[in-house]
C-alpha positions as CSV (number, residue, x, y, z in Angstrom):
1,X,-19.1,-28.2,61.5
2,X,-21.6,-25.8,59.5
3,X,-23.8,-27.6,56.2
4,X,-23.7,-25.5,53.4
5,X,-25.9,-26.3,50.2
6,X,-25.3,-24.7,47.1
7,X,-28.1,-25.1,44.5
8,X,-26.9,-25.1,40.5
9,X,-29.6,-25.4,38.3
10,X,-27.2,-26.6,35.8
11,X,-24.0,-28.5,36.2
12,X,-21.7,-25.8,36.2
13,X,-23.6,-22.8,37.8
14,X,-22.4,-23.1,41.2
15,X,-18.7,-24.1,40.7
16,X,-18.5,-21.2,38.2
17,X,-19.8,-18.6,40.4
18,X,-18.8,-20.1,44.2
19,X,-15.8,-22.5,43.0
20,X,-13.5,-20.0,44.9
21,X,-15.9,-20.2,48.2
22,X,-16.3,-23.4,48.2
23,X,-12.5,-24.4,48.4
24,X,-12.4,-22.0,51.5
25,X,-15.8,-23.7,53.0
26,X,-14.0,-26.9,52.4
27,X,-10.5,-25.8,53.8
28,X,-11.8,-24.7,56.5
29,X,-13.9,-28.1,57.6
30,X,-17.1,-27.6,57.0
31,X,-19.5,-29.9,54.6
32,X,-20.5,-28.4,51.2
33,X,-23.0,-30.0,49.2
34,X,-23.7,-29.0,45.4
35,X,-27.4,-29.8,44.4
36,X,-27.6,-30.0,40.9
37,X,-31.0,-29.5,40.3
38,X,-31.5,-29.9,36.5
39,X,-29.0,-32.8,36.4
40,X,-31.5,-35.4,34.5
41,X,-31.0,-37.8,31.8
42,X,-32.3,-37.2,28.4
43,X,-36.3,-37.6,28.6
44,X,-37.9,-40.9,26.3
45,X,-38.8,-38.5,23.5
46,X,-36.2,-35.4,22.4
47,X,-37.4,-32.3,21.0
48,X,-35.7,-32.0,17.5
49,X,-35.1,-27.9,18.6
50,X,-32.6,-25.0,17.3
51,X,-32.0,-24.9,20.7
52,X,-31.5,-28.4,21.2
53,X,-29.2,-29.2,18.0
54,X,-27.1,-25.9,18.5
55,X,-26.2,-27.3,22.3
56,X,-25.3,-30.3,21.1
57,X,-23.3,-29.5,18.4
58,X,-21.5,-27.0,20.6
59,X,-20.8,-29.4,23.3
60,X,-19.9,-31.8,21.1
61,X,-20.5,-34.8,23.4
62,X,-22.7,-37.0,21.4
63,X,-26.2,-37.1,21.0
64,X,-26.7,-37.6,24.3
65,X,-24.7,-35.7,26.2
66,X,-25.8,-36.0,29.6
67,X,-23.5,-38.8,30.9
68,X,-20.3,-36.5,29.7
69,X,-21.9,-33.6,31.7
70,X,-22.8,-35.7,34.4
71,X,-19.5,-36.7,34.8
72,X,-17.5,-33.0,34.5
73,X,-19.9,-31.6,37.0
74,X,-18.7,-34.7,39.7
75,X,-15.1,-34.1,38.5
76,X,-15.5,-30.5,39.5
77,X,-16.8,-31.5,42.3
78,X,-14.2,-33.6,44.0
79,X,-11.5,-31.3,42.7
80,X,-13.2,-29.0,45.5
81,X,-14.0,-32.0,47.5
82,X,-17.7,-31.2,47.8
83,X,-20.2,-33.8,48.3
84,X,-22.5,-33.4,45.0
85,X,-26.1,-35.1,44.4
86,X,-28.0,-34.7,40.7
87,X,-31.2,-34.4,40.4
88,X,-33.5,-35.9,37.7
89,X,-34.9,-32.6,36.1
90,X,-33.8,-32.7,32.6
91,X,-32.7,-29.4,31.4
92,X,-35.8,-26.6,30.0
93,X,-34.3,-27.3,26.7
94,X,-35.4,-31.0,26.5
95,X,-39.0,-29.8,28.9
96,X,-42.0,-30.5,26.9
97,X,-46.0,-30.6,27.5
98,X,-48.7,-31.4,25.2
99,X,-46.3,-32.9,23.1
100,X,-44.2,-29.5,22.9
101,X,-41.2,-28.0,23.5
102,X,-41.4,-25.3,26.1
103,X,-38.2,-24.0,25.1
104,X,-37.7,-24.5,21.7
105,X,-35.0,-21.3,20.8
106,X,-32.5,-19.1,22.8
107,X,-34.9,-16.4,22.9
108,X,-36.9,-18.4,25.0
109,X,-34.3,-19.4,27.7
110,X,-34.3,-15.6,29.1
111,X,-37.9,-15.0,29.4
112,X,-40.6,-16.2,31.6
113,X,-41.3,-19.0,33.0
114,X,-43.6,-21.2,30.8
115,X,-46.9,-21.6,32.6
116,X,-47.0,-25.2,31.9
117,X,-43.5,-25.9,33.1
118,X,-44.5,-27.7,36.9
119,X,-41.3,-28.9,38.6
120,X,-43.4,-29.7,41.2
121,X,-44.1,-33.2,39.6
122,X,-40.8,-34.3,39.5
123,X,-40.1,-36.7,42.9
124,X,-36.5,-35.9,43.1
125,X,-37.3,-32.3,43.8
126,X,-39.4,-33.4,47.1
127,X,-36.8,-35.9,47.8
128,X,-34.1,-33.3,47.6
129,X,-35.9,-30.6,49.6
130,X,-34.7,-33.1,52.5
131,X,-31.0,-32.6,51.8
132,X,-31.2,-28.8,51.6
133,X,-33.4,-28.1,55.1
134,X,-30.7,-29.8,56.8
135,X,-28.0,-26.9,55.8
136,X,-27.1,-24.2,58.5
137,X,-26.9,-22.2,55.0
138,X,-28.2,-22.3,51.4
139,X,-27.2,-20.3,48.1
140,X,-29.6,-20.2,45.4
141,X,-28.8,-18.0,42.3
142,X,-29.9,-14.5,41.5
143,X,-30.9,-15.1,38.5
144,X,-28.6,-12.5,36.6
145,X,-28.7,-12.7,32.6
146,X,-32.9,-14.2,34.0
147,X,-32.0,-17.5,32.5
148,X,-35.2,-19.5,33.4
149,X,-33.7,-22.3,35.3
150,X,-32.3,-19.7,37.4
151,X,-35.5,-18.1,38.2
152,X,-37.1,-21.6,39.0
153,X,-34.1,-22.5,41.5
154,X,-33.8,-18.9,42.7
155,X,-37.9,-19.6,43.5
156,X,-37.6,-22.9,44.9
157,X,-34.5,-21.4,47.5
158,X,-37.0,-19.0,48.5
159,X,-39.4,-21.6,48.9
160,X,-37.1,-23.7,50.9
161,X,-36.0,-20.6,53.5
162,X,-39.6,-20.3,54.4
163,X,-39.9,-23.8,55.1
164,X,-36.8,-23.9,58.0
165,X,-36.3,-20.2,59.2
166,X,-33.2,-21.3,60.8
167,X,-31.5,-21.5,57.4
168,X,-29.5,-18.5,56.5
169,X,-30.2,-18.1,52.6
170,X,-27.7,-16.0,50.0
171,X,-28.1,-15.2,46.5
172,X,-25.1,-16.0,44.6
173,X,-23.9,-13.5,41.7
174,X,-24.2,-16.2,38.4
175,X,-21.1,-15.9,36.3
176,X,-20.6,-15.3,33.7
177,X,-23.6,-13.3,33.4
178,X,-22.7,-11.1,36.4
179,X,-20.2,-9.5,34.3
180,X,-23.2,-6.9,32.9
181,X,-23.9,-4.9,35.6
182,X,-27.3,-4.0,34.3
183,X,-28.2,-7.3,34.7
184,X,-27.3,-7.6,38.1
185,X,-29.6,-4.9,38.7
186,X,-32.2,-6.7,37.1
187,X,-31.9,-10.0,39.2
188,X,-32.2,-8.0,42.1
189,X,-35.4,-5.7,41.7
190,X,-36.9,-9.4,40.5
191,X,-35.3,-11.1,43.7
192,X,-38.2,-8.8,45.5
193,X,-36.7,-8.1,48.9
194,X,-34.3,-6.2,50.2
195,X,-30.9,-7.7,50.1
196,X,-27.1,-6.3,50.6
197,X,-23.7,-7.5,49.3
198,X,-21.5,-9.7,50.9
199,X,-17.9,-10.6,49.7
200,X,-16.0,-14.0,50.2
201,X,-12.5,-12.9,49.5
202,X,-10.1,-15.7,47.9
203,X,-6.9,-16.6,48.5
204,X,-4.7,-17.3,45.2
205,X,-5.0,-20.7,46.2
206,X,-8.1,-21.0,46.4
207,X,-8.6,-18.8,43.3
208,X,-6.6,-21.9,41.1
209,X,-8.4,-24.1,43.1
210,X,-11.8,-22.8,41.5
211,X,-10.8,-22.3,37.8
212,X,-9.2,-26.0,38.3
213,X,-12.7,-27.1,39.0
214,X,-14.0,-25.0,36.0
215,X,-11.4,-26.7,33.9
216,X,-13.3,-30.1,34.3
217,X,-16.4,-28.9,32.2
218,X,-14.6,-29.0,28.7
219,X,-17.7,-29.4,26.9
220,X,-18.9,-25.4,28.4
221,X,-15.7,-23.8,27.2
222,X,-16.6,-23.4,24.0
223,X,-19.6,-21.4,25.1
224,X,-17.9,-18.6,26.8
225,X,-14.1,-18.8,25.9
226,X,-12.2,-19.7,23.3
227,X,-10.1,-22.2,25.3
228,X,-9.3,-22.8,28.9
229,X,-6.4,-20.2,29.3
230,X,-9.0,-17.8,28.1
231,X,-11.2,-18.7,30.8
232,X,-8.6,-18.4,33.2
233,X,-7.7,-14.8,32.4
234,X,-11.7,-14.0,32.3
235,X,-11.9,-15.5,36.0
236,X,-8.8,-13.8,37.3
237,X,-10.3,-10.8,35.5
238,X,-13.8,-11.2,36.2
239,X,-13.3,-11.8,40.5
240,X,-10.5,-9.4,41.1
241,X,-11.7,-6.7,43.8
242,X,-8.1,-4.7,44.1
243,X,-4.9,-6.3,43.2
244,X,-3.7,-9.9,44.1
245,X,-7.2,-9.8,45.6
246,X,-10.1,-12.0,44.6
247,X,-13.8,-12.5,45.6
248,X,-16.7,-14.0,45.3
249,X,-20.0,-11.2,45.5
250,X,-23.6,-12.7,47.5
251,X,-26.6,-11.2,48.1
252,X,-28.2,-11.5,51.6
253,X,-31.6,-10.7,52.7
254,X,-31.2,-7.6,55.2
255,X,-32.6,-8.7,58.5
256,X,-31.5,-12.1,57.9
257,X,-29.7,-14.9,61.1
258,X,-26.4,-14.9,60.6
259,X,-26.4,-12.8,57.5
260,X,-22.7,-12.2,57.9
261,X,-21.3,-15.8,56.9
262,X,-19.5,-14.1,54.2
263,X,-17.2,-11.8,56.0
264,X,-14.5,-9.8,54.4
265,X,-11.4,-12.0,54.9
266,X,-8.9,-13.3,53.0
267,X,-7.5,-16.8,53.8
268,X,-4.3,-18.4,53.3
């Protein structure tokens, strides 16, 4: 039985961009585990933020919303009967230092990195390094639409690879920002190595599987579709590769062990 660890930096980003391959993972025996890395409760003190009132009135899930998410993101989960673990990193909106937000807008959520902004300090990231060196492989996101919690778990994936050269480490294609190419393009000259594609292909089943699993995260709809049957059609849309076939696009480091776990199938 392989381990395969996909990290999300939010609660949705892996089951909206892998849902479909981790149903087949799953189907096919092996243990998945979702780290969700900022999974954290609301810190003591909330920044009063744009940022921070426009989520919350979008997700409309009180004013503090983290249990609700908390909650979609293990439903998800165990509708693709993966093994999840949150992490205690709150989200970059609620980040401070020096008494500041380091995010306070939605322009600042697709720049850099704030200097000040050390994950490093947070224990559950140390404790969870021990869950993710134990996978045969690990998916960290490319980073398309350069969202900054993507960058920092697209850094700490790297981070981990290096640490156990046996693990065999993919860059998933984050949806639904994957949908502007040029972005893609993007993610990869910042990736800084050379990597190639790699397709999962889906079975129908395991297609309905993964927008089932999206389904749970009713407080993210609004975000990006107008309901749930609109997200449906986007998916079916977004992840077809010819007709009545489906897949799932990584990104693996050329030279890589193993580099062909994602190999162009279809299962039933």
């Amino acid at each position: 039985m392989e381990h395969h660890v996909f990290l999300s930096p939010h609660f949705d980003d892996a089951i909206f961009s892998c849902g479909g391959t981790i149903a087949q993972l799953v189907r096919a025996g092996h243990h998945v585990m979702i780290l969700t890395v900022m999974g954290g409760n609301l810190p003591s003190v909330v920044p009063d933020t744009p940022i921070v009132r426009e989520l919350h009135a979008r997700w409309q899930a009180g004013e503090n919303p983290i249990p609700t998410r908390q909650r979609e993101d293990a439903s998800a989960a165990q509708q693709l009967g993966a093994e999840i673990v949150q992490l205690g990193i709150p989200d970059c909106v609620y980040r401070m230092a020096n008494g500041q937000a380091l995010y306070p807008d939605e322009a600042s959520l697709w720049g850099s990195v704030h200097p000040l902004d050390r994950l490093d300090a947070y224990a559950d990231l140390s404790e969870a390094a021990t869950y993710a060196l134990k996978a045969n492989y690990l998916y960290a996101p490319l980073g398309v639409g350069n969202h900054v919690d993507h960058q920092i778990v697209r850094r700490w994936g790297v981070e981990l690879a290096a640490q156990q050269p046996s693990i065999v480490l993919q860059f998933y294609t984050d949806f639904p920002y994957m949908k502007d190419s040029s972005k893609i393009n993007h993610a990869l000259i910042d990736v800084g190595t050379t990597v190639q594609p790699r397709w999962v292909f889906l079975s129908p089943q395991e297609l309905a599987l993964k927008m089932d699993a999206m389904a749970c995260y009713a407080s993210q709809i609004s975000t990006f579709w107008q309901n749930t049957d609109h997200m449906r059609q986007d998916v079916e849309m977004s992840f077809r590769v010819q007709k009545d076939l489906w897949g799932e696009r990584y990104w693996a480091r050329v030279g890589s062990n193993r580099s062909d776990m994602t190999k162009e199938r279809a299962s039933g």
